[in-house]
Every structure is written in structure tokens, then in C-alpha cells.
C-alpha positions as CSV (number, residue, x, y, z in Angstrom):
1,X,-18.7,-15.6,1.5
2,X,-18.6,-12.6,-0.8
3,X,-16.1,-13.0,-3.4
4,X,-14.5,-10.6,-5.6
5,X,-12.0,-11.1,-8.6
6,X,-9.5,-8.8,-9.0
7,X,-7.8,-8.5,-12.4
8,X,-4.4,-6.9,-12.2
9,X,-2.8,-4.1,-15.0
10,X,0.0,-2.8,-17.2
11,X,3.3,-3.9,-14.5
12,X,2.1,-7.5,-13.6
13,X,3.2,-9.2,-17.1
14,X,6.6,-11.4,-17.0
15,X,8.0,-13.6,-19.5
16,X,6.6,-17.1,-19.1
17,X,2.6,-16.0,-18.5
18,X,0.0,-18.4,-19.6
19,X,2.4,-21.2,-20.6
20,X,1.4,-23.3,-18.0
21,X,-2.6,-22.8,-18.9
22,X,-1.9,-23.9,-22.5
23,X,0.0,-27.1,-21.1
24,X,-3.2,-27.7,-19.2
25,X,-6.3,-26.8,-20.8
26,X,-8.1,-27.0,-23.8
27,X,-9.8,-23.4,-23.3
28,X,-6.1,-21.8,-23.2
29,X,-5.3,-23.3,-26.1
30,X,-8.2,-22.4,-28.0
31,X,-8.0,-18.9,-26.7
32,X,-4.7,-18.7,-27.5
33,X,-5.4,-19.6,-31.2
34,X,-8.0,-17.3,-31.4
35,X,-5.8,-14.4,-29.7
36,X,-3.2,-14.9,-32.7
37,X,-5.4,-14.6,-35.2
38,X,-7.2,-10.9,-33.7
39,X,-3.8,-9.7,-32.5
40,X,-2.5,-10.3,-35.9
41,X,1.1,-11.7,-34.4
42,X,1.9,-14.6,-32.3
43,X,1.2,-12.8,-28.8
44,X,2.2,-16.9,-27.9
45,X,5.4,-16.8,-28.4
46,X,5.9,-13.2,-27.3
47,X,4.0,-14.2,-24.1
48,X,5.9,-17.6,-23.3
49,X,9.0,-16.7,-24.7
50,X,9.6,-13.1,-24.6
51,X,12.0,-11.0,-24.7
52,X,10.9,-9.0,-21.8
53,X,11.6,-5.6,-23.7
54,X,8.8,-6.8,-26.4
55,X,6.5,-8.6,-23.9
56,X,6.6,-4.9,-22.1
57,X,5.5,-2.9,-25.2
58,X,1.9,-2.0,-24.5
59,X,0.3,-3.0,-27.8
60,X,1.4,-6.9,-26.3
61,X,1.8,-6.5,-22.5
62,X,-2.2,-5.3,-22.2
63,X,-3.2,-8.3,-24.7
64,X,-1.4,-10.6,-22.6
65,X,-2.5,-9.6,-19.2
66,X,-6.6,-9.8,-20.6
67,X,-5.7,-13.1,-21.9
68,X,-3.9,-14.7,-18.8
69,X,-6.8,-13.6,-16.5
70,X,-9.5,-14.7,-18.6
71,X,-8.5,-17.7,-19.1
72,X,-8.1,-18.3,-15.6
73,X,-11.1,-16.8,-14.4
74,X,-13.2,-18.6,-17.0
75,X,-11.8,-22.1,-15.5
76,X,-12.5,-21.1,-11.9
77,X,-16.2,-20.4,-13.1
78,X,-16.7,-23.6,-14.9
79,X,-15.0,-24.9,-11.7
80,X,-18.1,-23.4,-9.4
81,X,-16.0,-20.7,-8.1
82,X,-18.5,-17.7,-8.6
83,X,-17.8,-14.0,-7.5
84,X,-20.4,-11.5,-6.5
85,X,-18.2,-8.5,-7.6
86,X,-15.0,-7.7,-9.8
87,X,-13.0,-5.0,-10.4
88,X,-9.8,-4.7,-12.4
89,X,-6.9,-2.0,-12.1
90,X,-6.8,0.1,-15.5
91,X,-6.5,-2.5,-18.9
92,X,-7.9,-5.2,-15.9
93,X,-11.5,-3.6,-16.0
94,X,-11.6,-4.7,-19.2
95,X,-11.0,-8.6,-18.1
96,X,-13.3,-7.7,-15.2
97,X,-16.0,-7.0,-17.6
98,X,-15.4,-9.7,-19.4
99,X,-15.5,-12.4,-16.6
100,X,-18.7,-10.5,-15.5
101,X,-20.4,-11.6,-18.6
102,X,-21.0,-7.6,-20.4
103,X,-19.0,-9.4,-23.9
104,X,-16.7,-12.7,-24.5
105,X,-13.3,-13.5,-25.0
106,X,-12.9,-12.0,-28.7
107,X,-14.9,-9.0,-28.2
108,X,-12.8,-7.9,-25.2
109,X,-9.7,-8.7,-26.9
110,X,-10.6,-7.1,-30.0
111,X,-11.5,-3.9,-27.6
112,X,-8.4,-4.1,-25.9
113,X,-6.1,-4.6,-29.1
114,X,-7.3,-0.6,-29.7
115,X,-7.1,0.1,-26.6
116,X,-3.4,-1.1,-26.3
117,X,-2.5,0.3,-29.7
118,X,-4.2,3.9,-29.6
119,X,-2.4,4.4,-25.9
120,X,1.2,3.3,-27.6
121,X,0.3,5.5,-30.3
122,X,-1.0,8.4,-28.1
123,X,2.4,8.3,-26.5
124,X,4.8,8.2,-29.4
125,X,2.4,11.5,-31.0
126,X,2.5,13.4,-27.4
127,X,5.4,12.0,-25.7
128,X,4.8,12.1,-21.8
129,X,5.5,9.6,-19.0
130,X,4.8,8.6,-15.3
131,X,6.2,8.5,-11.5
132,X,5.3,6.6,-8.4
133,X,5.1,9.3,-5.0
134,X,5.7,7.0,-2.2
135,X,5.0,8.3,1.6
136,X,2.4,11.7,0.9
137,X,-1.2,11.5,1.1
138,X,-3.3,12.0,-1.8
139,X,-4.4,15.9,-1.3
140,X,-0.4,16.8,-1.1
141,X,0.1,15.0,-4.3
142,X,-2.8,16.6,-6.3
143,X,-1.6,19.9,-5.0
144,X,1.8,19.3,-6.4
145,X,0.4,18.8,-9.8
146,X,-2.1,21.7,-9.5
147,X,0.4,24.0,-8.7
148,X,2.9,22.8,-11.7
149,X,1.7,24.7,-15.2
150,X,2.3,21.7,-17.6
151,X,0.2,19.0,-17.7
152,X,0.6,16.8,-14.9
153,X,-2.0,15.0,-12.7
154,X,-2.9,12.1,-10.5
155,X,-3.0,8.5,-12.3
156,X,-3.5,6.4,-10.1
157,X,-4.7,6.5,-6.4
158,X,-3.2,3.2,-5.2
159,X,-3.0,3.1,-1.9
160,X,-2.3,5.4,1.0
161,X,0.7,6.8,0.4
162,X,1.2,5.7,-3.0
163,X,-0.1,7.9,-6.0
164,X,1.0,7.2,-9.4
165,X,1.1,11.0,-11.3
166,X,1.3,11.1,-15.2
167,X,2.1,13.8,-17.8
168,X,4.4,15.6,-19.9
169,X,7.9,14.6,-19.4
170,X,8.6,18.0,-17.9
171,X,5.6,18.3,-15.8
172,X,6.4,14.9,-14.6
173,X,9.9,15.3,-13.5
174,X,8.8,19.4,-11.8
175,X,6.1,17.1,-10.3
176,X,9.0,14.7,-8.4
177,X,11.5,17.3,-7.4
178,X,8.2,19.2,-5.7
179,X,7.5,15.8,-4.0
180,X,11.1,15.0,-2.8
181,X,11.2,18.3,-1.4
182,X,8.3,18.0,0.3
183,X,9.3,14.7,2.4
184,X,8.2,11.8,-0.3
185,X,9.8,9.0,0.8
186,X,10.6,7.4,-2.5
187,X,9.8,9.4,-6.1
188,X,9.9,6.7,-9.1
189,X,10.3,6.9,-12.3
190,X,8.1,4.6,-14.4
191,X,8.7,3.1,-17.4
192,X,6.0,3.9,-19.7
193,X,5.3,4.3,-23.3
194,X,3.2,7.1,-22.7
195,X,1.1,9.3,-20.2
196,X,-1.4,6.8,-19.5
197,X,-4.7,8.3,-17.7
198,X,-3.7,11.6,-18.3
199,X,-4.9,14.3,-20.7
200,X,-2.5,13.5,-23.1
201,X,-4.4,10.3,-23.9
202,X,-7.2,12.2,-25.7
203,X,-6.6,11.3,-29.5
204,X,-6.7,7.0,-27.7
205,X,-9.9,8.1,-26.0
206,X,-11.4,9.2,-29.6
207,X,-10.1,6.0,-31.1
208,X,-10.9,3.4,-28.4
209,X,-14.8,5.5,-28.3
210,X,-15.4,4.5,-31.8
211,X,-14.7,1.1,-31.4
212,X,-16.9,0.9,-28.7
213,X,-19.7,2.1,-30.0
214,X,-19.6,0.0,-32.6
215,X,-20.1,-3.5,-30.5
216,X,-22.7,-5.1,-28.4
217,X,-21.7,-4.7,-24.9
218,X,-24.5,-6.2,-22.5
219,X,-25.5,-5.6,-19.2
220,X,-23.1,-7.3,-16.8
221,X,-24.1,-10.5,-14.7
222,X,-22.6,-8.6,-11.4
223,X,-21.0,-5.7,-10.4
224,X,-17.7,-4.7,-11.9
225,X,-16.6,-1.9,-9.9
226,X,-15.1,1.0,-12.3
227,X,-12.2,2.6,-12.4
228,X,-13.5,6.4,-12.7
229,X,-15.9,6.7,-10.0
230,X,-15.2,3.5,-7.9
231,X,-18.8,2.6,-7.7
232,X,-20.5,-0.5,-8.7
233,X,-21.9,-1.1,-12.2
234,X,-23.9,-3.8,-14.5
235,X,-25.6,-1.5,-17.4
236,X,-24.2,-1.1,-20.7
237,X,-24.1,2.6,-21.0
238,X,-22.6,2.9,-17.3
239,X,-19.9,0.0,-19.1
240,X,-19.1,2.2,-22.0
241,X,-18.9,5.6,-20.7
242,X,-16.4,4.4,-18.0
243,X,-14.2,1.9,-20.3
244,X,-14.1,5.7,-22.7
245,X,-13.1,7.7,-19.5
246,X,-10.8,5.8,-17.9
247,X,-8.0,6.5,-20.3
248,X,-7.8,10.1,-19.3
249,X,-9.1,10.2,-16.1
250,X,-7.1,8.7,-12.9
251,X,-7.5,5.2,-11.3
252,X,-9.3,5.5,-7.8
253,X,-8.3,2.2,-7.0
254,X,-7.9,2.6,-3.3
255,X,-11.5,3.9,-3.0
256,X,-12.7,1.0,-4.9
257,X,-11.6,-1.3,-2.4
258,X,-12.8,0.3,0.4
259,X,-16.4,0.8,-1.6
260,X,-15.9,-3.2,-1.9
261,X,-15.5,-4.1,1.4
262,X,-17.9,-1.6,2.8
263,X,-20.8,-3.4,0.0
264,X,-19.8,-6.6,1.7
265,X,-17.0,-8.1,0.0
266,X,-14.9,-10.5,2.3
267,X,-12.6,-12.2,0.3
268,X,-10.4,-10.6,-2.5
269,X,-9.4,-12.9,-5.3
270,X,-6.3,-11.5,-7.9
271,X,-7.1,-13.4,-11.1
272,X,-4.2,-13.3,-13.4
273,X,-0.6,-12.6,-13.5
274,X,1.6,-11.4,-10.1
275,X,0.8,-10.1,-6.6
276,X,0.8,-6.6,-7.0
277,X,-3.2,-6.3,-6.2
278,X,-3.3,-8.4,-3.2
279,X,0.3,-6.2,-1.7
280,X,-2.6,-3.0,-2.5
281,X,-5.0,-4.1,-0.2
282,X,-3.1,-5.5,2.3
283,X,-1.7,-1.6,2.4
284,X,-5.2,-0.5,2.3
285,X,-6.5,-2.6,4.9
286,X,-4.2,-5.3,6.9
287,X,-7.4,-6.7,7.3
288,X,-8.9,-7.5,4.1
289,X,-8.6,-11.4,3.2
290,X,-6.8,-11.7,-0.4
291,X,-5.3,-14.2,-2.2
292,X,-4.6,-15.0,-5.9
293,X,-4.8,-17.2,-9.3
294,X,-1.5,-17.3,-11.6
295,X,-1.4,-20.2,-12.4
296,X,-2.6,-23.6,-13.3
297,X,-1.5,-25.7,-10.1
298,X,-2.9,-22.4,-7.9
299,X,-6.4,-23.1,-10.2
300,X,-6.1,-26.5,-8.4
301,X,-5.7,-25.0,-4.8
302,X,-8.3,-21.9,-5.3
């Protein structure tokens, strides 16, 4: 069987996450511990407890996701469950890589602590936000935003029929009247501290670049599949240059997939929080096998 783990992004988090791990394992809880200390606030208690409206502020929600699905996927290693692949949608590429062995636990956290601040900062300096087209295909979508003269482009490529577009505010909301009017079937609003994978993210990019350059990121045991070009990768400089892209360039998540299955992969495995991945490639392809890792009684089952 070819295996892939798929770590899921910014949407997935809910009040609660994790607090079943740290009842249950002696990794969580150290991991935890050391999370509190890095993070500088207790992401614990924020993660367990809430309130939703602070558990969704990026500079926690992206912490929290990277925590949950390494944890989990770490167990399922020691447990013998070993993919061949990974891939993670947007802050997940960065558990991806760190379940496929290119840094640990601390260093990925550290990385996406600037990550998650520089985006929430990025969007409080240049404002902007993001919508979910339901029901056109991706070249009617990406000439919606080409034809709008504010900044406004494809995010994410999700699945067929569902692009997420990101931008300024204006751009943004010119970019969903233009896809009602030409037969969307649902245009919705997202809420977002910013314009996440979108040009506006520049001044993160610069920050998050810095950061990354100044760590030891090694080559990765197998292929994480990245974000940017939704092609396989294992070399560090292939690691770095697409964990610096991907905050202004879009997700091409519904290519990755595809790519994934094509390369052999037979059995997709969502390794963290939610279901939203494994409801993405069943509206890929009805026929791709998913399933997914939450939680510590599903840890049990996997």
C-alpha cells in the first residue's frame, strides 16, 4: 500500500484539539510544554479551552493545527504506520515536512510561530481578505481576477469547482459580484485576518525568508508534495524556496492530489484536526481511498 499523510490548514481548528492526546500520551504532553514555552503564551489552554474567537486568531490557530498533527503523526510512526508521501494544505506543509523528517518538532514550530505572526501582521498593515467561488472551473475564476484592476488572485485551487481567491477587500468583493453574475453557485466570504497567498503577503514573505535561512533544514526522508508547484520534493533548497513562496503564491491543492495518485499513492491519510481534506478528494476523485487521524481513540483504529 502506498500511504500518504495529509496535514490539513487554517479552517480545521475547533475548541477542544489535542486535549485528548495530552490525556493519553507522554509525547503530547511534552510537546505541549515545549510549545508554551516557544509560543510564549499557553497555546494549552487556548487550544483546549478556547474561546473560539482567540483559538481562530492566526498567530494561535496555525500553532495549534502544526501541534495537533504532529503529535499524532509522530505516534502513528512509532506505531509502524509509515507513509511513502505527505503533503499538507498551506500552514500543513509545514507539519508535512516535519513528519517527513527535513527538521523536529521545535524547529517547525519556531518557523511556524513567524510564519503565523508575520501573516497576522501582513494583514493588519495591508488589510485584504478572501472568498470561496463554488460551481466555476478554475480558468473562469482566474479570468475574473485578471480582468479586475486591484489586486485580486487565485488562493487556493481546491477542488473542481471550488477556488478560494484572495486580495484587497475591494478587489475581493468586484471579484464575487463578477462570479455571481457569471452562474457561481455559491460566492463566500471568508473570515480571514488577511490576504493569505496573495501579493499582499510580501512584507510575511521577507520575514518568514529570514528566519528560514537562518536554520538547518535537512533533506526530507520522503516526498512532501509542495504547495507551489504540486510536485514531489526531499532537498533542502527545493524545502526552503517553496515554504518562502507559498505565502504569496496560490495553493494548487487539487493538482497535488492528482500528481499523488498518478505517483502511486493509494490510500490518503488526514493527520490532524477535521475532515475537510478527505471531503477534497473525495470531490476530486470519488475514487480515491481516504480516511483520517483526530484523535487519540482513531490513533487506536488507524
Amino acid at each position: 500500500m502506498e500511504l500518504a499523510f495529509l496535514c490539513p490548514g487554517q479552517g480545521s481548528q475547533k475548541v477542544g484539539m489535542g486535549q485528548d492526546l495530552f490525556e493519553n500520551s507522554n509525547l503530547a504532553i511534552s510537546y505541549f510544554e515545549t510549545a508554551n514555552e516557544i509560543l510564549g503564551v499557553d497555546i494549552q489552554d487556548i487550544m483546549f479551552n478556547g474561546p473560539e474567537e482567540t483559538l481562530k486568531q492566526t498567530q494561535y490557530t496555525q500553532p495549534a493545527l502544526y501541534i495537533v498533527s504532529v503529535i499524532i503523526g509522530k505516534i502513528l510512526l512509532e506505531n509502524g504506520i509509515k507513509p511513502t508521501s505527505a503533503a499538507g494544505h498551506s500552514l500543513g506543509e509545514y507539519s508535512a515536512y516535519a513528519l517527513a523528517g527535513a527538521y523536529d518538532f521545535e524547529t517547525g514550530l519556531k518557523l511556524v510561530k513567524v510564519r503565523a505572526n508575520s501573516m497576522q501582521k501582513s494583514g493588519e498593515e495591508q488589510p485584504g481578505t478572501m472568498a470561496a467561488i463554488i460551481g466555476l472551473d478554475d480558468e473562469s475564476v482566474q479570468n475574473i481576477t485578471e480582468n479586475i484592476t486591484e489586486i485580486v488572485v487565485p488562493a487556493n485551487f481546491n477542488s473542481p469547482g471550488q477556488v478560494v481567491i484572495s486580495g484587497e477587500i475591494d478587489a475581493v468583493n468586484s471579484a464575487m459580484n463578477s462570479a455571481k453574475e457569471k452562474g457561481a453557485r455559491m460566492v463566500i466570504p471568508l473570515k480571514v485576518s488577511g490576504a493569505f497567498h496573495s501579493p499582499l503577503m510580501t512584507s510575511a514573505r521577507e520575514q518568514l525568508a529570514e528566519m528560514i535561512d537562518s536554520i538547518e533544514i535537512m533533506d526530507s526522508m520522503i516526498p512532501v508534495y509542495s504547495n507551489v508547484s504540486a510536485d514531489p520534493i526531499t532537498q533542502t533548497d527545493e524545502i526552503k524556496d517553496a515554504m518562502i513562496s507559498q505565502l504569496e503564491r496560490p495553493v494548487l491543492w487539487s493538482q497535488t492530489i492528482l500528481n499523488m495518485a498518478t505517483n502511486g499513492v493509494d490510500h490518503f491519510m488526514e493527520i490532524g484536526t477535521g475532515r475537510v481534506l478527505q471531503g477534497l478528494c473525495k470531490r476530486i476523485d470519488r475514487s480515491l481511498v481516504t480516511s483520517g487521524v483526530e484523535n487519540w481513540e482513531q490513533i487506536g483504529n488507524a
